[in-house]
C-alpha positions as CSV (number, residue, x, y, z in Angstrom):
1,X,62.0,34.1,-60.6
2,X,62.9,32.4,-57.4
3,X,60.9,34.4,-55.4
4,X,57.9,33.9,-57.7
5,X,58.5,29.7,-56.9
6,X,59.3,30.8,-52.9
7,X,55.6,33.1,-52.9
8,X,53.9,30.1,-55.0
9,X,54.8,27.2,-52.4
10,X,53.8,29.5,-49.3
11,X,50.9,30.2,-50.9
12,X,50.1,26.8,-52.2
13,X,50.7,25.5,-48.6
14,X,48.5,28.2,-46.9
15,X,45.6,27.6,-49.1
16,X,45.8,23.8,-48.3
17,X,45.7,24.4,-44.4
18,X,44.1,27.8,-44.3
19,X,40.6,28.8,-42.3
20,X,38.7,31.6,-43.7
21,X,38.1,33.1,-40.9
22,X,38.2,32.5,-37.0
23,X,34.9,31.7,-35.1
24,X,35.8,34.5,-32.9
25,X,35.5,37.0,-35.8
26,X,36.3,38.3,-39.0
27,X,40.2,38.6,-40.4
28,X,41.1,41.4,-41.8
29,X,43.5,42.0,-45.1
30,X,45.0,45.8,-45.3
31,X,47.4,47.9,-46.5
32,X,49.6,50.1,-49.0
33,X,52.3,51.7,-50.1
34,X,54.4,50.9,-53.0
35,X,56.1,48.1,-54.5
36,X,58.7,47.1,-56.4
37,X,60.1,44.6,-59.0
38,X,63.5,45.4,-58.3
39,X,63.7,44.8,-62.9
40,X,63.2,46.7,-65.5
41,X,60.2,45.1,-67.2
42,X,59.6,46.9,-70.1
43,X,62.9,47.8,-71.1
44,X,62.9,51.7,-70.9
45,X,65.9,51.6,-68.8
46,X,63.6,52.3,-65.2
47,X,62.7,49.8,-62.0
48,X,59.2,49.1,-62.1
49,X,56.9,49.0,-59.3
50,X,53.3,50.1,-58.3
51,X,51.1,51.9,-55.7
52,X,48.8,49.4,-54.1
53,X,46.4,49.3,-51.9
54,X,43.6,47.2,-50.3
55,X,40.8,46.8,-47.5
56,X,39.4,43.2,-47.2
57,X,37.7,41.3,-44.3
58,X,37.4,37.5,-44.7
59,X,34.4,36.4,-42.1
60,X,31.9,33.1,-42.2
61,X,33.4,32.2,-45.2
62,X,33.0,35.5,-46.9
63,X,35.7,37.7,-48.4
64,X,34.5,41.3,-48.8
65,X,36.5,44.2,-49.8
66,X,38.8,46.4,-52.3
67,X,42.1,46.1,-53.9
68,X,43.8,48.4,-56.3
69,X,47.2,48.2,-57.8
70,X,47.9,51.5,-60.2
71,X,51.8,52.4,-61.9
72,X,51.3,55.6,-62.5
73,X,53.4,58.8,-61.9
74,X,56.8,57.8,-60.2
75,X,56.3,54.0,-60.9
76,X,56.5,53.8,-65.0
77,X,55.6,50.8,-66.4
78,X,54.9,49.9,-69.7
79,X,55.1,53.4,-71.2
80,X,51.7,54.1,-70.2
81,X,51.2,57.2,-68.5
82,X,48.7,55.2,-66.2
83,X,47.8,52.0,-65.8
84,X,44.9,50.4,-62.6
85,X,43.7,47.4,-61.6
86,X,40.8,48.4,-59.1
87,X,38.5,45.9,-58.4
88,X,35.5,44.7,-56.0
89,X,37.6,41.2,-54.0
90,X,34.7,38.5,-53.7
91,X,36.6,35.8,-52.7
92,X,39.5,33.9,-51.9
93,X,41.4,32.8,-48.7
94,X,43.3,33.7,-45.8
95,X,45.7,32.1,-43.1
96,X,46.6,35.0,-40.1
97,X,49.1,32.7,-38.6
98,X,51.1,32.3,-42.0
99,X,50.7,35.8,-43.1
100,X,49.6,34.9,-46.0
101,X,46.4,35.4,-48.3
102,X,45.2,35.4,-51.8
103,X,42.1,37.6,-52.9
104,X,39.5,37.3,-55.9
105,X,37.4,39.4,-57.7
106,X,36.5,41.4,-61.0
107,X,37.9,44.7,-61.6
108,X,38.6,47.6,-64.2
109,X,41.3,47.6,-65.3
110,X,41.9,51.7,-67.0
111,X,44.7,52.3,-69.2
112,X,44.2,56.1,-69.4
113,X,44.4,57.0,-73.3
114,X,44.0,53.6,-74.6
115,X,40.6,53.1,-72.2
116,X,39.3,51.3,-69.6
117,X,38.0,47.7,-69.4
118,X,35.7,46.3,-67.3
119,X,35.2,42.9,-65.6
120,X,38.2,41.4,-65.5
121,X,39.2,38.9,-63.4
122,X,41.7,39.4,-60.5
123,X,43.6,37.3,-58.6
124,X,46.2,38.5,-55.7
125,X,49.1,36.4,-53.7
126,X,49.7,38.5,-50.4
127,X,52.4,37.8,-48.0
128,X,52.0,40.4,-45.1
129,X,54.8,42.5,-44.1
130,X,56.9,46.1,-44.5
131,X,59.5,47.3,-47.0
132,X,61.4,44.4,-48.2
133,X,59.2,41.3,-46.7
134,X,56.0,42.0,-47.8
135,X,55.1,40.8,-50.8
136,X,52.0,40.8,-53.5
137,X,51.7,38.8,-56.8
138,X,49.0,40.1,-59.4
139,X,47.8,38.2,-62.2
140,X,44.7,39.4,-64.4
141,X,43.0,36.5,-66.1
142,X,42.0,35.9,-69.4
143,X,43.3,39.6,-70.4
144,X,46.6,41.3,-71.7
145,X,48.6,37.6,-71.7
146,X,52.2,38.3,-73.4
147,X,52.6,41.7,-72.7
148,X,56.2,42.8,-71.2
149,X,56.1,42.3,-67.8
150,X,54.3,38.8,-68.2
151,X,56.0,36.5,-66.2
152,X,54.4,33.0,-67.2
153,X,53.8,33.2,-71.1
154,X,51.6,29.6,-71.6
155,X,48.5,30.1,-69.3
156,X,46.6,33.2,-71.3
157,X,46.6,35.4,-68.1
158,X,49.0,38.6,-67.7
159,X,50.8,37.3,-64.2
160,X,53.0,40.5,-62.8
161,X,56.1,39.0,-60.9
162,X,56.4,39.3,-57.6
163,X,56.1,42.4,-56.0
164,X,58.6,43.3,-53.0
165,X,56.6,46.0,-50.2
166,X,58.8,49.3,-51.0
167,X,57.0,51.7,-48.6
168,X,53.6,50.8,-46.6
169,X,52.6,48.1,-45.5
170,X,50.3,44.9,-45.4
171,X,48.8,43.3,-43.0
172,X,46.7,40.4,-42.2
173,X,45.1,40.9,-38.7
């Protein structure tokens, strides 16, 4: 929970001093890997984590770009044999010399067997770095609140924890 509170105030503080992008040109948002929660979320005994991965360039006040987050295969979660989050990032904000960013957009989110659902709001935290100082928050709004794995119960959104880079890499250049 800490570092939840530690990502939230950097975040918080970027987004109140943070420009979109530089008049020399665009900033760009990329990466991937895996992640991981260093808990067991769901209680079957495993550490959870995720692939992740994402392309975004922030220019003239513009974010464009694609983020997906999948626990599937090595990173169990939930019981599912697949759960994604891929989704078109619209908007949101970014500040280089913090290293940190936070994207917006709609996605699918597909839950193999039990289906996929469309346009769902996204919203990612990004701190930029390698295994073990990188960091990425997802929350999905308005869907799946209270699940296990839900980290903040009262707002109706399904907010992961924090995520800690594993392997990979982000970057905000």
């Amino acid at each position: 929970m800490r570092g939840f509170w530690a990502l939230f105030a950097v975040a918080a503080a970027a987004a109140l001093l943070a420009p979109v992008a530089t008049a020399d040109g665009p900033v760009v948002v990329s990466g991937g890997g895996t992640g991981t929660f260093a808990a067991d979320l769901d209680g079957d005994g495993d550490i959870d984590g995720s692939h992740f991965g994402l392309g975004v360039t922030f220019k003239g006040g513009v974010a464009r770009g694609h983020f997906e987050c999948q626990m599937a295969g090595n990173a169990d979660f939930l019981g599912l044999r697949l759960m994604a989050v891929e989704g078109k990032v619209t908007d949101g904000w970014v500040n280089a010399a913090a290293g940190t960013a936070m994207l917006e957009g709609v996605a699918t989110v597909n839950l193999a067997t039990e289906g996929a659902v469309r346009g769902i709001p996204f919203r990612v935290l990004l701190t930029a770095g390698g295994p073990g100082t990188g960091q990425l928050q997802l929350t999905v709004i308005g869907a799946f609140a209270g699940v296990p794995g839900d980290a903040d119960l009262t707002n109706g959104n399904y907010d992961l924890p924090v995520e800690t880079v594993a392997t990979g890499q982000i970057k905000i250049h």
